[in-house]
Structure formats: structure tokens, C-alpha cells
N, C-alpha and C positions, 0 to 999 in steps of 0.2 A: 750623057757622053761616056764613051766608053773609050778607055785607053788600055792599052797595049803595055802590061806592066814591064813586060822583061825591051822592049824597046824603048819606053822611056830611058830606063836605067841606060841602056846601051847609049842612046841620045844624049844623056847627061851626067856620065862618071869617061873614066878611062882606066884600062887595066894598069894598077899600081901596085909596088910593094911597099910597105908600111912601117914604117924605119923601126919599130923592136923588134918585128917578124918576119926580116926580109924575106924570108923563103917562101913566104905565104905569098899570094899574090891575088889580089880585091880589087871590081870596080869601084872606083870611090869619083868622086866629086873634088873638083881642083880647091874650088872657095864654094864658102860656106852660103855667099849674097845671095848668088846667080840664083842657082835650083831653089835657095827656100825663097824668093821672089816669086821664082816662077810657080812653083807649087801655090801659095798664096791666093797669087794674082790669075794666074791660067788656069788652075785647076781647082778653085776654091767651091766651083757649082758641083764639084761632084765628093767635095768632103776629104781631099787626100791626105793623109797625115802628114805630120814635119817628116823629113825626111833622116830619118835619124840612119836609115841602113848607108849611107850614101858617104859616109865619115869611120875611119876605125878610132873609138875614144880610147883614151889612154887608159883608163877599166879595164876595159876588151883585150885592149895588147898587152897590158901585163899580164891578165891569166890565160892568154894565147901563149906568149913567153912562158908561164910558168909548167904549163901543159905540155908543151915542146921540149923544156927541159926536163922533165921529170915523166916519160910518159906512164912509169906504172902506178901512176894515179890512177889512171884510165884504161891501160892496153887491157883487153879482152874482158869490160865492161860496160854495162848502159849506161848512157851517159844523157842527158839533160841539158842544152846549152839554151838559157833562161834568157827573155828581152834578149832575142839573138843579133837584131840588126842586121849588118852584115853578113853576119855568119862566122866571123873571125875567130871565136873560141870551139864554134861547134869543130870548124874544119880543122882548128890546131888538136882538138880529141879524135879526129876521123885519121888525122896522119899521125896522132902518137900510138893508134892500135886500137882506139875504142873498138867493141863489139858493133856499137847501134850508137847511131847520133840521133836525138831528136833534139832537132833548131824548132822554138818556140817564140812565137813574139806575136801581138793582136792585131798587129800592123800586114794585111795580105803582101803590100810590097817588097817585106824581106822571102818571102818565100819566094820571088822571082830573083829577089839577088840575093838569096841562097843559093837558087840555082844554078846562076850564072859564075859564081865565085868558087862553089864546090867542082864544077867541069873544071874550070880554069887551074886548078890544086889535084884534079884526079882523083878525090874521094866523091862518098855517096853518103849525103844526112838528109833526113827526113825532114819535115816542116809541118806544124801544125798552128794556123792562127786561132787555136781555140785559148780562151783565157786559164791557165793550169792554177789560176791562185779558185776558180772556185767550186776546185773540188782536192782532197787529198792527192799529194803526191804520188805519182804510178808506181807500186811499188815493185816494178821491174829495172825503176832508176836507181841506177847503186851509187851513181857521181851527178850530183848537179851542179854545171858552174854557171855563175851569172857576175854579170861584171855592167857598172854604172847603173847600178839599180836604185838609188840613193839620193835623186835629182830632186822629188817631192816625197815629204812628209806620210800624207795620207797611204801613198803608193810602196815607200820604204816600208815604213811600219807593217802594212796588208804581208809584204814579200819575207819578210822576215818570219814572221809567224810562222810563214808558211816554210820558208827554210828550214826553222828549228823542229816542224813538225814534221819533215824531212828525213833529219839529221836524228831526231827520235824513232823513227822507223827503221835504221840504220841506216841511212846513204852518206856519203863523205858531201861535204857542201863547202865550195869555194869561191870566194864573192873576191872579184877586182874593184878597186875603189881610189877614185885620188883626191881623196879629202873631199868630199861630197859633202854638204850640210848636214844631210841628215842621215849621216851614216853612222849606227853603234858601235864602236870599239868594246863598248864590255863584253864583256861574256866571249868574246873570239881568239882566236891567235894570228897573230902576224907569221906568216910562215916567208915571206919574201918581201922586199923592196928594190923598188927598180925605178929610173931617171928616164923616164916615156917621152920622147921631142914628141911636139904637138904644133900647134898654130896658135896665136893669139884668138883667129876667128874663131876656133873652137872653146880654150881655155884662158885661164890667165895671166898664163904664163906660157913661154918657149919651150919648155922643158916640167914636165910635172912629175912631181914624187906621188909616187902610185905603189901601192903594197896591193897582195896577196893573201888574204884572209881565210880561216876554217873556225867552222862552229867544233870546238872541241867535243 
């Protein structure tokens, strides 16, 4: 079975703005049932992943927020936007001035709703579904951000590594997080805190406190 990546999406989000980043503007998914039902149940013969691009988490939109506000973190630098998703952080570096966006995630679907979400915002980021944790960080990226990388265990720990060996080669590294299990507080700085409105269906709360992080 072969589907039509950037028309599903079409089929099943609608153009919305995303309450920390209004300016931004992403197909997203009204509730969270519907599509991962459908994904599940109608497209399980052909292995789709969960549909994570399809949601902006409150990770994403703080270091969207935070990139937006600050953009010379990023203006006229490579930038790295890790487990991209939607695209939300890649595009909030693409409108603060980054040189190069590269949107990364293993999931092919965000690369059609990268695409559909970059038109809709007027910037232009790249997409790559190749896995970047197994090989060294390119060291053309001088910014990596990644935001809600933190959900499992095995997968935080892998990503981190790889952050600090990163942030060892010198690139700035800025991880959004709102209280994820298994996310490190040592070794980091808090550079921001921010009150992210969300959904129950998503989180567990209405409203989640969500920071801004950098490996010093």
C-alpha cells in the first residue's frame, strides 16, 4: 500500500497556530484519538509510525519560543533541528536568520510535514530521515536544538551522548523539556522557563512548565 504522505497529512491536520508561537503557523491534528486510531487500525499493514509530527509538544514550543526570542543564537548559523516532528523549532531557526536548517527525525512523515509547514511560514529547511545518533555530529552544525527527546530511557541516554559530543566539538546545544522522566538536569543550565497551554490528550496537564536548557 502506498500513501501519499503530504496528502494524508492534508487529510488529517488543519492549518493552526500554536498558542506559545503564534506567529508560526503548522498543520497539526485537532485530537490526538482520531489520527492515532487511524494510523493504528488503517495503516498498520504498512508499519506507519505514531504520528508524532501531527501535534506541536510543549518541548518544541518552548525552544521555538525561545529561538524566536533570542534569534542570535542561530542568525547566520547551521543549525540542526533534532527529532523534528513538525518542524516547529527547525522553522522558528529558519525565521530567526539561521544560515541552513537541517530538520532531522527517522520518521519519513515529518519530511512531508516539514514541507507543508515550511511553505506555509515562507522559510526553506532541509530534511533528512537518516538516524544522526549513528554517526558524529556534522561538524558544519554549530546549533543543535532538540526538544522532547527525553520520552524513553534507552533513546534519552543514546541522544545525549551524542549532544555532549556535540557540544564537545563546539556547537551550542539546546534541548526543550517539560519534565520528561528521563531527562538530566545535571550537568545543564536552565536558560528559560516558560507556562506552554497544551491538551490533556497530549499531557498532564493544561498548562505545562517547560524550560530551556544548554549543555554548558
Amino acid at each position: 500500500m502506498i500513501v501519499d504522505r503530504r496528502q494524508f497529512i492534508l487529510d488529517n491536520t488543519r492549518p493552526q497556530r500554536p498558542p506559545h508561537t503564534p506567529e508560526l503557523q503548522l498543520h497539526l491534528a485537532d485530537e490526538i484519538t482520531p489520527i492515532w486510531r487511524m494510523t493504528e487500525e488503517a495503516l498498520a499493514e504498512i508499519g506507519l509510525p505514531p504520528p508524532f509530527w501531527a501535534f506541536a509538544w510543549a518541548g518544541g514550543q518552548a525552544l521555538a519560543r525561545y529561538v524566536l526570542d533570542n534569534p542570535g543564537v542561530v542568525a547566520g548559523r547551521g543549525v540542526i533541528d533534532f527529532a523534528s516532528g513538525s518542524g516547529i523549532v527547525g522553522i522558528a531557526a529558519a525565521r530567526a536568520g539561521a544560515a541552513r536548517v537541517l530538520a532531522a527525525d527517522i520518521d519519513a512523515f515529518c519530511g512531508a510535514a516539514l514541507a507543508l509547514n515550511a511553505e506555509a511560514n515562507g522559510v526553506a529547511c532541509a530534511f533528512t530521515d537518516a538516524d544522526l545518533l549513528d554517526a558524529s555530529p556534522p561538524a558544519w552544525a554549530e546549533v543543535i536544538l532538540a526538544g522532547d527527546i527525553c520520552y524513553e530511557k534507552p533513546l534519552a541516554e543514546r541522544v545525549m551522548a551524542w549532544l555532549g559530543e556535540a557540544r564537545a566539538a563546539g556547537a551550542e546545544v539546546l534541548i526543550g523539556d517539560p519534565g520528561r522522566s528521563y531527562f538530566p538536569r545535571e550537568g545543564l543550565v536552565r536558560l528559560a522557563q516558560y507556562e506552554v497551554p497544551t491538551t490533556r490528550e497530549l499531557e498532564d496537564m493544561e498548562v505545562k512548565k517547560t524550560a530551556v536548557w544548554t549543555l554548558p
